[in-house]
C-alpha positions as CSV (number, residue, x, y, z in Angstrom):
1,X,3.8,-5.1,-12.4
2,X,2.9,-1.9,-10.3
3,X,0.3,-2.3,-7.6
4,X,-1.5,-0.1,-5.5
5,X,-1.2,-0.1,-1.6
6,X,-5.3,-0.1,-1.3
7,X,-7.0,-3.1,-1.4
8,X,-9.0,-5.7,0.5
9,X,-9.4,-9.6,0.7
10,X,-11.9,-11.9,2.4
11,X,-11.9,-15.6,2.8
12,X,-13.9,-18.0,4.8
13,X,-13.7,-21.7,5.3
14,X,-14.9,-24.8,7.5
15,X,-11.6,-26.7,8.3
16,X,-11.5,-29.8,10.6
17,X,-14.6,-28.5,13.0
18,X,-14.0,-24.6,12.9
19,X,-15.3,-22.3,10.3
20,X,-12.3,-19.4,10.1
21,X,-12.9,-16.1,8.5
22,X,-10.0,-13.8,7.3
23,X,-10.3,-10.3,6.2
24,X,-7.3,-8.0,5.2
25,X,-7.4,-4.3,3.9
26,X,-4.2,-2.0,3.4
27,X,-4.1,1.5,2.9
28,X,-1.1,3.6,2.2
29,X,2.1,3.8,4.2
30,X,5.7,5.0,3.9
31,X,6.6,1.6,5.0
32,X,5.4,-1.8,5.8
33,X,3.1,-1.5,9.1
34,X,1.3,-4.8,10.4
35,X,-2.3,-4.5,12.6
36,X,-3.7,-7.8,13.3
37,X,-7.2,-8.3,15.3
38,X,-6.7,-12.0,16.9
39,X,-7.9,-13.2,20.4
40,X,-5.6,-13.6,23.1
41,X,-5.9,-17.9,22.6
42,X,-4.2,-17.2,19.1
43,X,-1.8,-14.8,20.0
44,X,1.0,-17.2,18.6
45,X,-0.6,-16.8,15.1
46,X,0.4,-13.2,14.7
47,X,4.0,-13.2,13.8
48,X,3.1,-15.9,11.6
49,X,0.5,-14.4,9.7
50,X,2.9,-11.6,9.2
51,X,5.7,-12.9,8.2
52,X,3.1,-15.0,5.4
53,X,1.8,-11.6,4.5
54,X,5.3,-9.8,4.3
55,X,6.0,-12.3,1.5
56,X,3.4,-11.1,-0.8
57,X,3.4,-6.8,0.3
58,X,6.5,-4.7,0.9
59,X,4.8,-1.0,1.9
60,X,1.2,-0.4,3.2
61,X,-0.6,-0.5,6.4
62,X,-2.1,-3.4,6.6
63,X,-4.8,-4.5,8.9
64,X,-5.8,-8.4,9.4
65,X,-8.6,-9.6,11.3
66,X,-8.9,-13.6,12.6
67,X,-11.8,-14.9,13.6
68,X,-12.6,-18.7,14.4
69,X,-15.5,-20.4,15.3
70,X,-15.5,-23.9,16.9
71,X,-18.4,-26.5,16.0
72,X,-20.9,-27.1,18.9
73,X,-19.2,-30.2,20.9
74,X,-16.1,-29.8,18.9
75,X,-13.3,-30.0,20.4
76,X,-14.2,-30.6,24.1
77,X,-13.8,-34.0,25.9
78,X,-15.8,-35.0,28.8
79,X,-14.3,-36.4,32.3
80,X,-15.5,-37.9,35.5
81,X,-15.2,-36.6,39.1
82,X,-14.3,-39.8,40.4
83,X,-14.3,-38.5,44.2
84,X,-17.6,-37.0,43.6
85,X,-19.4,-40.2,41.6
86,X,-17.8,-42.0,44.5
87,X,-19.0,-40.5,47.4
88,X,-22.5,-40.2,45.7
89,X,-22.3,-44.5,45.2
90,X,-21.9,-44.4,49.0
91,X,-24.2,-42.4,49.8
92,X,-26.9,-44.4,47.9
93,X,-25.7,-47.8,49.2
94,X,-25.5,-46.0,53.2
95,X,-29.2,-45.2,52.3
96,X,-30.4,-48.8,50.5
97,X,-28.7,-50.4,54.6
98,X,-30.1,-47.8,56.4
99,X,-33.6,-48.4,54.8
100,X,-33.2,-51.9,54.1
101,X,-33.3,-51.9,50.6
102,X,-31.4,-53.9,48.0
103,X,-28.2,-52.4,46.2
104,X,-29.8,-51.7,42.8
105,X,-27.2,-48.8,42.0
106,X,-25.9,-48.8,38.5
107,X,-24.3,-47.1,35.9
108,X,-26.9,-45.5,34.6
109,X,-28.6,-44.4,38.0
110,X,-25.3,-42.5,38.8
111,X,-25.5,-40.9,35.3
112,X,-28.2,-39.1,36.4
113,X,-26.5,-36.9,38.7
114,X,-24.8,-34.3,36.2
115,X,-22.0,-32.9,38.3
116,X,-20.0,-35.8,38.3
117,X,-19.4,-35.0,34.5
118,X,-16.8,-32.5,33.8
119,X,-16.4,-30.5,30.3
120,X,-12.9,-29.9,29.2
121,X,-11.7,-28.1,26.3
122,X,-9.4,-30.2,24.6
123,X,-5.8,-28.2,23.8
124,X,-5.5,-27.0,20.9
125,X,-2.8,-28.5,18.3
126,X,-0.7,-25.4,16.9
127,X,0.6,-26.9,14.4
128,X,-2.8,-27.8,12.9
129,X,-4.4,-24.8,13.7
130,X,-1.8,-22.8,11.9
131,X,-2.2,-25.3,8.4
132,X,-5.7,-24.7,8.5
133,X,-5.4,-20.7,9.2
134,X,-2.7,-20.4,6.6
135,X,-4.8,-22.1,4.2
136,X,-7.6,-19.5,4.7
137,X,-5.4,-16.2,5.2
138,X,-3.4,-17.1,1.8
139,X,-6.6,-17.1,-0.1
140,X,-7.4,-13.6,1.3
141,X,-4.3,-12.2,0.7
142,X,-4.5,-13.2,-2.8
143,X,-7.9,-11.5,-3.6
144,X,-5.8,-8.6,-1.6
145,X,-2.9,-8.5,-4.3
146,X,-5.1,-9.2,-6.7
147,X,-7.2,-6.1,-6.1
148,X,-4.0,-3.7,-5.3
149,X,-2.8,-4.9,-8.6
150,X,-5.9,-3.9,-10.7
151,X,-5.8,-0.9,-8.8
152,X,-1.9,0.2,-9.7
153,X,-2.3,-0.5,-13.2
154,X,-5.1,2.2,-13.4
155,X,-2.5,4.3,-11.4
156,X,0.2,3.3,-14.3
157,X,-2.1,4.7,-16.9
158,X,-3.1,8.1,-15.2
159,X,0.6,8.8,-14.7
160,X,1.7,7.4,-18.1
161,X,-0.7,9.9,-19.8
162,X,0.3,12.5,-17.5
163,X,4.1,12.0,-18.1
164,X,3.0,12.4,-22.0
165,X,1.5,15.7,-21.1
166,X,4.5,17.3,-19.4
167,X,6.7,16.2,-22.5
168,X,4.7,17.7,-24.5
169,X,5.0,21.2,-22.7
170,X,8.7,20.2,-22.7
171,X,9.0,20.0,-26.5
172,X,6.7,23.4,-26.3
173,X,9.4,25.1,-24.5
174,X,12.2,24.2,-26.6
175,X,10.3,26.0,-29.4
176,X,9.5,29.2,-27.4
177,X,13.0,29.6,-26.2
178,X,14.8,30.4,-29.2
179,X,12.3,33.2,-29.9
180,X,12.5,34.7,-26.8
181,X,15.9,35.2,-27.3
182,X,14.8,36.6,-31.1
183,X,12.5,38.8,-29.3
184,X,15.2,40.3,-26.7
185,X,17.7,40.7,-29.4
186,X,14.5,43.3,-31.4
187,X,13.5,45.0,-28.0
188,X,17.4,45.5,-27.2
189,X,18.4,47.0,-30.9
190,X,15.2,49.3,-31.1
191,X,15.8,50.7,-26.9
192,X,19.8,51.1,-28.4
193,X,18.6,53.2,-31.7
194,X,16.0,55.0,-29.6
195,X,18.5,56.1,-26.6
196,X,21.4,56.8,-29.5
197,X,19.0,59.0,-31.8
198,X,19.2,57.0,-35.0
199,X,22.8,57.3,-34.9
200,X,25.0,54.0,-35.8
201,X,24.4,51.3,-33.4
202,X,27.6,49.3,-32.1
203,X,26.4,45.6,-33.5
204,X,29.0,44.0,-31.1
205,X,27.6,45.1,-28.1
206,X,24.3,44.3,-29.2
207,X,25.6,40.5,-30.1
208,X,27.7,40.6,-26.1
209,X,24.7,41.4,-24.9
210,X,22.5,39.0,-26.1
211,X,25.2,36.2,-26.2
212,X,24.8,37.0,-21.6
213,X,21.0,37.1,-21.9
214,X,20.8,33.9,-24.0
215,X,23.6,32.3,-21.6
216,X,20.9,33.4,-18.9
217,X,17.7,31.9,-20.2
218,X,18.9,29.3,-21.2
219,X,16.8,26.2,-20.9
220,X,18.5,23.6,-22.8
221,X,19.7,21.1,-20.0
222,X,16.6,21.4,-17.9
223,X,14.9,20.2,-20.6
224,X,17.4,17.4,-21.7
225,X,17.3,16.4,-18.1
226,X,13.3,16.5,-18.3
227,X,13.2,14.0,-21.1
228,X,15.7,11.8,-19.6
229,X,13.9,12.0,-16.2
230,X,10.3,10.9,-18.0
231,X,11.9,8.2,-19.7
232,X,13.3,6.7,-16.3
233,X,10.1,7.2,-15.1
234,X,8.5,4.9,-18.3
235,X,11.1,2.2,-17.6
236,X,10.4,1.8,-13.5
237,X,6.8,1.8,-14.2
238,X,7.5,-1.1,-16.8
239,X,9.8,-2.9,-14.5
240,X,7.8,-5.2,-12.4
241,X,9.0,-4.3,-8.9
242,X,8.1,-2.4,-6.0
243,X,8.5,1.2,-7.2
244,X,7.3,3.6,-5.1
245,X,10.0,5.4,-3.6
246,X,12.3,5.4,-6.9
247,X,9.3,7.4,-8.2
248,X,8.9,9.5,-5.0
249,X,12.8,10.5,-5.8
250,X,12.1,11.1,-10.2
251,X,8.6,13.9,-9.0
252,X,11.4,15.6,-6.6
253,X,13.8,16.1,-9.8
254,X,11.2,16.7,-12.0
255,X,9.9,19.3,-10.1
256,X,13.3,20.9,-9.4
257,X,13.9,21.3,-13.3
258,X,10.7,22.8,-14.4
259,X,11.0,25.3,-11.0
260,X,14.5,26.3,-12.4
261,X,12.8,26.7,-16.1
262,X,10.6,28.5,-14.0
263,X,13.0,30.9,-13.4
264,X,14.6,32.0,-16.0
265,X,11.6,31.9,-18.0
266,X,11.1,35.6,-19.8
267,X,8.4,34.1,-21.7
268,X,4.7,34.8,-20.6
269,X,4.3,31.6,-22.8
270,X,6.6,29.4,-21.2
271,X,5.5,30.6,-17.4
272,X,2.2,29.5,-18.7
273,X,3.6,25.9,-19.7
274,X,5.9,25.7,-16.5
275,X,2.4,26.4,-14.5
276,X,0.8,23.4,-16.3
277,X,4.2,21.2,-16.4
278,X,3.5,21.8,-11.9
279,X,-0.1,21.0,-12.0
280,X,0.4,17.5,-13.8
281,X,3.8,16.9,-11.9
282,X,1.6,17.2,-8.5
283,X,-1.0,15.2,-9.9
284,X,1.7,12.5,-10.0
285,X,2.9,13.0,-7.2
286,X,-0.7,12.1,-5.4
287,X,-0.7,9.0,-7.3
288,X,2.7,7.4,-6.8
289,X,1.8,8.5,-3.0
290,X,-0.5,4.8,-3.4
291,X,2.6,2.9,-5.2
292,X,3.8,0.2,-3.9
């Protein structure tokens, strides 16, 4: 199954008092590159959001982005400043002697003075945190491979069609070849009888002549080599695993034999084909560029 290195994912959940968002979006890389946004209180998340990630994507730049969101009252606990409640309870009772009033002081009097409470955020339980943040960034990354693999299969049918088009300028250029060689045999006898004056042509030379020229122009294992090349390139597109650089390596040698066809083409036809045969090879190129 190809895939494309674009795509994006976004998932969002409430999970045990925080509502955590994951988005992820790659682009394409050479190689697998990792760029998470997560505050400094999750840092320990990171490698293992990226090793969950790595799992599922082998090439791409990938860029994840955490974000959690605790519940008002959530995860805090409240203490007591006992020094502080105490030395207001002394206070209060030094003022009911000194003013001769009775010790009325109770729980809820002392209440009343806030800064006796203190508000604590209560640690946080990594192991938990990651369960819930794994849940979340899993279902993200799977819209993510989802989209990368609708994307690649539209990238599988461009180059498919395009692959059809070269091998049809292949099979186009084993049918000019032969009459080229028809052609330089003609413009050879006719320059021989012209330069000789009608007079009786040597027939062997003529054949030694052609025999180098046809040795020259030759085409014939470029374009075996062509074939074979597209029909690798068919079969790693078919096979269900990360491709990409396999089919970096087939545009190289596909371009090197239509370049060398290029050359020995003496066929204003086939330069014409070897022109288009380039065109669609780049074209492929560009695509397989966003292969995984």
């Amino acid at each position: 199954m190809i895939s494309s290195m674009t795509g994006y994912g976004r998932a969002q959940k409430m999970i045990d008092g925080r509502e955590i968002t994951v988005e992820i979006k790659s682009v394409n890389h050479r190689f697998f590159e990792f760029s998470p946004r997560i505050s400094r209180s999750n840092a320990y998340l990171e490698e293992k959001l990226k090793s969950l990630v790595y799992n599922k994507i082998s090439r791409g730049k990938v860029d994840l982005s955490l974000t959690m969101v605790q519940i008002e009252g959530m995860g805090l606990e409240v203490g007591i400043n006992m020094p502080l409640a105490g030395s207001y309870l002394k206070a209060m009772r030094g003022l009911g002697d000194e003013l001769g009033l009775s010790d009325d002081v109770t729980l809820t009097s002392l209440s009343r003075f806030g800064d006796i409470f203190i508000v604590r955020k209560t640690s946080d339980d990594e192991d938990a945190v990651w369960n819930a943040v794994r849940e979340v960034a899993a279902e993200a990354l799977e819209k993510l491979v989802s989209m990368r693999v609708s994307e690649g299969e539209k990238l599988k049918a461009d180059v498919i069609s395009r692959l059809s088009l070269i091998e049809g300028c292949v099979g186009e250029v084993e049918r000019l070849a032969p009459q080229t060689l028809k052609d330089y045999k003609a413009k050879l006898t006719a320059k021989i009888t012209e330069v000789l004056e009608q007079k009786q042509i040597d027939e062997a030379r003529i054949l030694t002549e052609a025999a180098i020229f046809a040795e020259k122009i030759s085409v014939n294992e470029e374009t075996v080599r062509l074939y074979s090349h597209i029909e690798q390139f068919r079969s790693i597109l078919s096979s269900g695993e990360a491709v990409g650089r396999k089919l970096d390596f087939l545009v190289q040698e596909l371009n090197r034999e239509t370049n060398t066809i290029g050359s020995k083409a003496q066929d204003i036809g086939i330069s014409k084909l070897v022109v288009e045969m380039k065109s669609e090879i780049e074209k492929i190129r560009e695509q397989i560029q966003n292969i995984e």
